[in-house]
C-alpha positions as CSV (number, residue, x, y, z in Angstrom):
1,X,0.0,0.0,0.0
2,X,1.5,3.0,-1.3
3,X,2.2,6.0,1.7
4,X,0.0,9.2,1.7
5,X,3.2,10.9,3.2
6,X,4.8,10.3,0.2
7,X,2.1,10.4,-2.3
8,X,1.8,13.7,-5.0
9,X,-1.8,14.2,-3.9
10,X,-0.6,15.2,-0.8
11,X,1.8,18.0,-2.2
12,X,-1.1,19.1,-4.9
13,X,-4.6,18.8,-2.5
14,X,-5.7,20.3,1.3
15,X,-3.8,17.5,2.4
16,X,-0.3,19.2,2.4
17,X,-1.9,20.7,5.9
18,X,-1.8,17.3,7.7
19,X,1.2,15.8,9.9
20,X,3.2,13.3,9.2
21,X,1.2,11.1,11.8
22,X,-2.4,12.2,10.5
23,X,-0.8,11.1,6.9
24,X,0.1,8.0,8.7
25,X,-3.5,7.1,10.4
26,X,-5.0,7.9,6.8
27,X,-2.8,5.2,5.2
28,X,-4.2,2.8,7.8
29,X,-7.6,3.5,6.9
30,X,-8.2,4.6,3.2
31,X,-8.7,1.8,0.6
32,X,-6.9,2.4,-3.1
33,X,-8.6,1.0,-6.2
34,X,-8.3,1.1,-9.9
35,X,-11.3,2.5,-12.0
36,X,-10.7,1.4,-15.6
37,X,-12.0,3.6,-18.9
38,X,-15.6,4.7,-19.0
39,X,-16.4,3.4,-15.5
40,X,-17.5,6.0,-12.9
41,X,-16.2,6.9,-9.8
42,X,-19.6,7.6,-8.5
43,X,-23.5,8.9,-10.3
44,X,-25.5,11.8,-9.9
45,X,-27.8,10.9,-6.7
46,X,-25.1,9.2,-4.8
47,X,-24.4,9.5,-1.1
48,X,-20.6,9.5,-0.5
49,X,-19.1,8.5,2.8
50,X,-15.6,10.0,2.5
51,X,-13.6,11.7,-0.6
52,X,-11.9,10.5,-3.1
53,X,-8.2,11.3,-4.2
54,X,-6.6,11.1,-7.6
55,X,-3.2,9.5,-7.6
56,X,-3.0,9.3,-11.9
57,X,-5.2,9.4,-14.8
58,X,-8.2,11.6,-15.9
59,X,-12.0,11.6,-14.8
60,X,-15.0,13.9,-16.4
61,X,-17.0,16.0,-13.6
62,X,-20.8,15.9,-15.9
63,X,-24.4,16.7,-15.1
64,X,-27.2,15.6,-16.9
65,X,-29.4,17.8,-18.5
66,X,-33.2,17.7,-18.4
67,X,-33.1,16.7,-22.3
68,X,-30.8,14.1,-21.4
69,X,-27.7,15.7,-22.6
70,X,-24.3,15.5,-20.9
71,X,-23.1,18.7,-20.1
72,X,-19.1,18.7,-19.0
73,X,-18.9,20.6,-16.1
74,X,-14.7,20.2,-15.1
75,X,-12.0,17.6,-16.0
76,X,-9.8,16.2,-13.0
77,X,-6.5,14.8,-12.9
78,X,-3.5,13.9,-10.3
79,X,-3.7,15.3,-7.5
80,X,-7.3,16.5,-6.8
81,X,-9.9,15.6,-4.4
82,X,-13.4,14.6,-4.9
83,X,-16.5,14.8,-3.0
84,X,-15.7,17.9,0.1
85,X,-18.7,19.7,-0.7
86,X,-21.0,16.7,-0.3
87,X,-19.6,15.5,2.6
88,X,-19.9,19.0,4.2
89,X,-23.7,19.5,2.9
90,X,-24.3,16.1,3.7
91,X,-25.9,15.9,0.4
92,X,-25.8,13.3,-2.5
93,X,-23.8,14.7,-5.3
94,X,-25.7,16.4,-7.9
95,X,-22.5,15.5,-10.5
96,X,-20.9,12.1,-12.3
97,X,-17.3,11.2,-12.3
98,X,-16.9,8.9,-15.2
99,X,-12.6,7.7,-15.8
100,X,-11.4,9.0,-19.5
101,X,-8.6,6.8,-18.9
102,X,-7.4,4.2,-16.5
103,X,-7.2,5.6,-13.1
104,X,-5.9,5.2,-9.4
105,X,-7.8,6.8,-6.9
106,X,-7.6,6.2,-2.9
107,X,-10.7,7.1,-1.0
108,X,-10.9,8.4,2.5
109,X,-13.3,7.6,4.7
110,X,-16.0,10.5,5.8
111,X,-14.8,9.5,9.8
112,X,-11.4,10.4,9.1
113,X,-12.0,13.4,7.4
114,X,-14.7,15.0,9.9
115,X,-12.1,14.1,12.4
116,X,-9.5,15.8,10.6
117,X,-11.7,19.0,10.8
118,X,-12.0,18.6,14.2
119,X,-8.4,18.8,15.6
120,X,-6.3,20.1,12.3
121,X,-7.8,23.9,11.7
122,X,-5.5,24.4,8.4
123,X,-6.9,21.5,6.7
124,X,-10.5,22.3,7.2
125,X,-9.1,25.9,5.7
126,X,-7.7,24.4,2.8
127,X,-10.6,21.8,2.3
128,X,-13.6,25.4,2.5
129,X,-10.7,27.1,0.2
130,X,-11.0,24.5,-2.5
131,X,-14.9,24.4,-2.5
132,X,-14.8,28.3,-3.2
133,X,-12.1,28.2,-5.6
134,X,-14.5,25.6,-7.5
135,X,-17.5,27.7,-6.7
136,X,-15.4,30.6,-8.3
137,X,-14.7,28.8,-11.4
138,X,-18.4,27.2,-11.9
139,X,-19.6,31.0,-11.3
140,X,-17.1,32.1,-14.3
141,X,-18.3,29.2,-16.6
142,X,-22.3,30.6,-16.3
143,X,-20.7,33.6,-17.2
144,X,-18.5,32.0,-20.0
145,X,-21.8,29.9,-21.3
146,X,-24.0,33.0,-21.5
147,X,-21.2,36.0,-23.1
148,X,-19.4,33.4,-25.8
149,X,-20.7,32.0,-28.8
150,X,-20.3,29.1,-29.5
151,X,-16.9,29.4,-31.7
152,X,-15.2,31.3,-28.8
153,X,-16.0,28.5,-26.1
154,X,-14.6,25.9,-28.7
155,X,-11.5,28.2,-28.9
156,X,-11.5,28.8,-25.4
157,X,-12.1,25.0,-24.4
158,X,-9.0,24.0,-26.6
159,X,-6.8,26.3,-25.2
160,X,-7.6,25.2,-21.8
161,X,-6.5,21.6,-23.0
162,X,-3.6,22.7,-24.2
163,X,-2.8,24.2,-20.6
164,X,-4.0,22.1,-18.4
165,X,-2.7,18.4,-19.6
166,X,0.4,20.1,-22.0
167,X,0.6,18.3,-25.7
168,X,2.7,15.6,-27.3
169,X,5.9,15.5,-30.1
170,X,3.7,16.0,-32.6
171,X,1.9,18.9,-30.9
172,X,-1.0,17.2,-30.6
173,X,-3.3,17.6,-27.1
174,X,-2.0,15.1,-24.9
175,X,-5.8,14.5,-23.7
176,X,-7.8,12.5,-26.1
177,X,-11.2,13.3,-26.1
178,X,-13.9,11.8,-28.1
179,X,-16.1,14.6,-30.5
180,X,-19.1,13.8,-28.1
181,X,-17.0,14.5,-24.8
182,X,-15.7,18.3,-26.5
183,X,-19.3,19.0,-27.7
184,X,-20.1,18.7,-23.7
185,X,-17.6,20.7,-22.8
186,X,-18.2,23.4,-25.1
187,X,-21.6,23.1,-24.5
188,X,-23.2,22.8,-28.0
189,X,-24.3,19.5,-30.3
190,X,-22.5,17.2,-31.4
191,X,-22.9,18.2,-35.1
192,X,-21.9,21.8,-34.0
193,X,-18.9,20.7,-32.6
194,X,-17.5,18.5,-35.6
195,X,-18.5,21.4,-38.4
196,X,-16.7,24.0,-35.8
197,X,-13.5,21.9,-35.7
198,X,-13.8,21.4,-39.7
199,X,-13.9,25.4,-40.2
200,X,-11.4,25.8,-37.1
201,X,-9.0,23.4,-39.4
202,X,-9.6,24.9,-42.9
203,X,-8.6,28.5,-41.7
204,X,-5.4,26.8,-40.0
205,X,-6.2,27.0,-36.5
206,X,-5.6,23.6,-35.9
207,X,-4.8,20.5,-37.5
208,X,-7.3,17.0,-37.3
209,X,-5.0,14.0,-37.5
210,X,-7.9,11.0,-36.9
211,X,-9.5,11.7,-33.0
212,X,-6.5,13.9,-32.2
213,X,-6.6,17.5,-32.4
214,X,-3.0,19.6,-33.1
215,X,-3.1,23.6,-32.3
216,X,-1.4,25.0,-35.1
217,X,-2.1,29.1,-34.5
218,X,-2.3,29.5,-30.8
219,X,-2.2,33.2,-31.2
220,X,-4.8,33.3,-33.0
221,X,-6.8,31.3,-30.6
222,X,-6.3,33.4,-27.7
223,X,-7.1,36.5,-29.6
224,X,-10.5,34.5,-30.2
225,X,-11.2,34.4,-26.4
């Protein structure tokens, strides 16, 4: 069983608050699994009993839309945490986490983590810090949603994959989503999505090489945003 004192979640989350013998208790009591491709980490309606941490890989934060359409609300990666607000509402989660590659996640149980707030004040200040710097950016995505059209958020959407996971050799995005996955993103139909990425390629923004996408004039990009 792999250390939480010497885990990267721990340099990355809330937990770079706790002590080396709170890291130690945790590594007693959490339990570390594999979620494969397309399988979730939890559904929309579930009650969690602790939080989960992402050691590697990439999960998609959705909700479900009253016309049944997946709307994209965040991508996670290595080194976040999943689930604080719930377990401070003590509320099921109103979101999905569905893997978009294999993943290793541990997950904390809601015991250790209420009595983690209970004697450790900086935690429970990083842990309220987090849920308002994710408030923050859900308020700024309404916002982004309502100003943008539609070819801006596509813009705007590939640019934030080009920062947030980096790119490969051949300058292609190093994430590899499917058209459906960046239409829910975005926040627009599928057909939109694919006719956007055709124009985006003829007026060499960016290059289509099969499912992977290549920025070719990020300049030009930004200036879109």
């Amino acid at each position: 069983m792999s250390k939480c004192e010497e885990c990267v979640v721990r340099e990355l989350s809330a937990l770079k608050a706790l002590t080396h013998d709170e890291l130690s208790r945790i590594t007693n009591r959490k339990v570390s699994f594999k979620v494969k491709k397309g399988e979730n980490l939890f559904e929309e309606g579930q009650t969690l009993n602790g939080v989960f941490c992402i050691k590697s890989g990439i999960c998609k934060i959705s909700k479900l839309s009253d016309n049944g359409k997946n709307h994209i609300v965040k991508l996670i990666t290595t080194g976040d945490i999943l689930g604080e607000r719930s377990l401070i509402n003590e509320e099921s989660v109103n979101l999905s986490a569905t893997a978009l590659e294999d993943m290793e996640v541990c997950f904390i149980p809601k015991s250790e983590i209420f009595g983690l707030f209970s004697s450790n004040t900086n935690f429970s200040l990083n842990v309220l810090k987090n849920v308002c710097v994710n408030l923050k950016e859900a308020d700024n995505d309404l916002v982004n949603m309502a100003q943008k059209n539609v070819k801006e958020r596509l813009a705007k959407t590939l640019i934030y994959l080009k920062d947030k996971f980096g790119i490969n050799e051949d300058k292609t995005l190093k994430i590899q989503l499917s058209r459906e996955e960046l239409s829910g993103i975005v926040g627009t139909a599928l057909e939109t999505c694919i006719r956007l990425l055709s124009e985006f390629k003829k007026e060499g923004l960016i290059d289509l090489i099969g499912k992977k996408i290549s920025i070719e004039n990020e300049k030009e990009l930004r200036r879109m945003i």
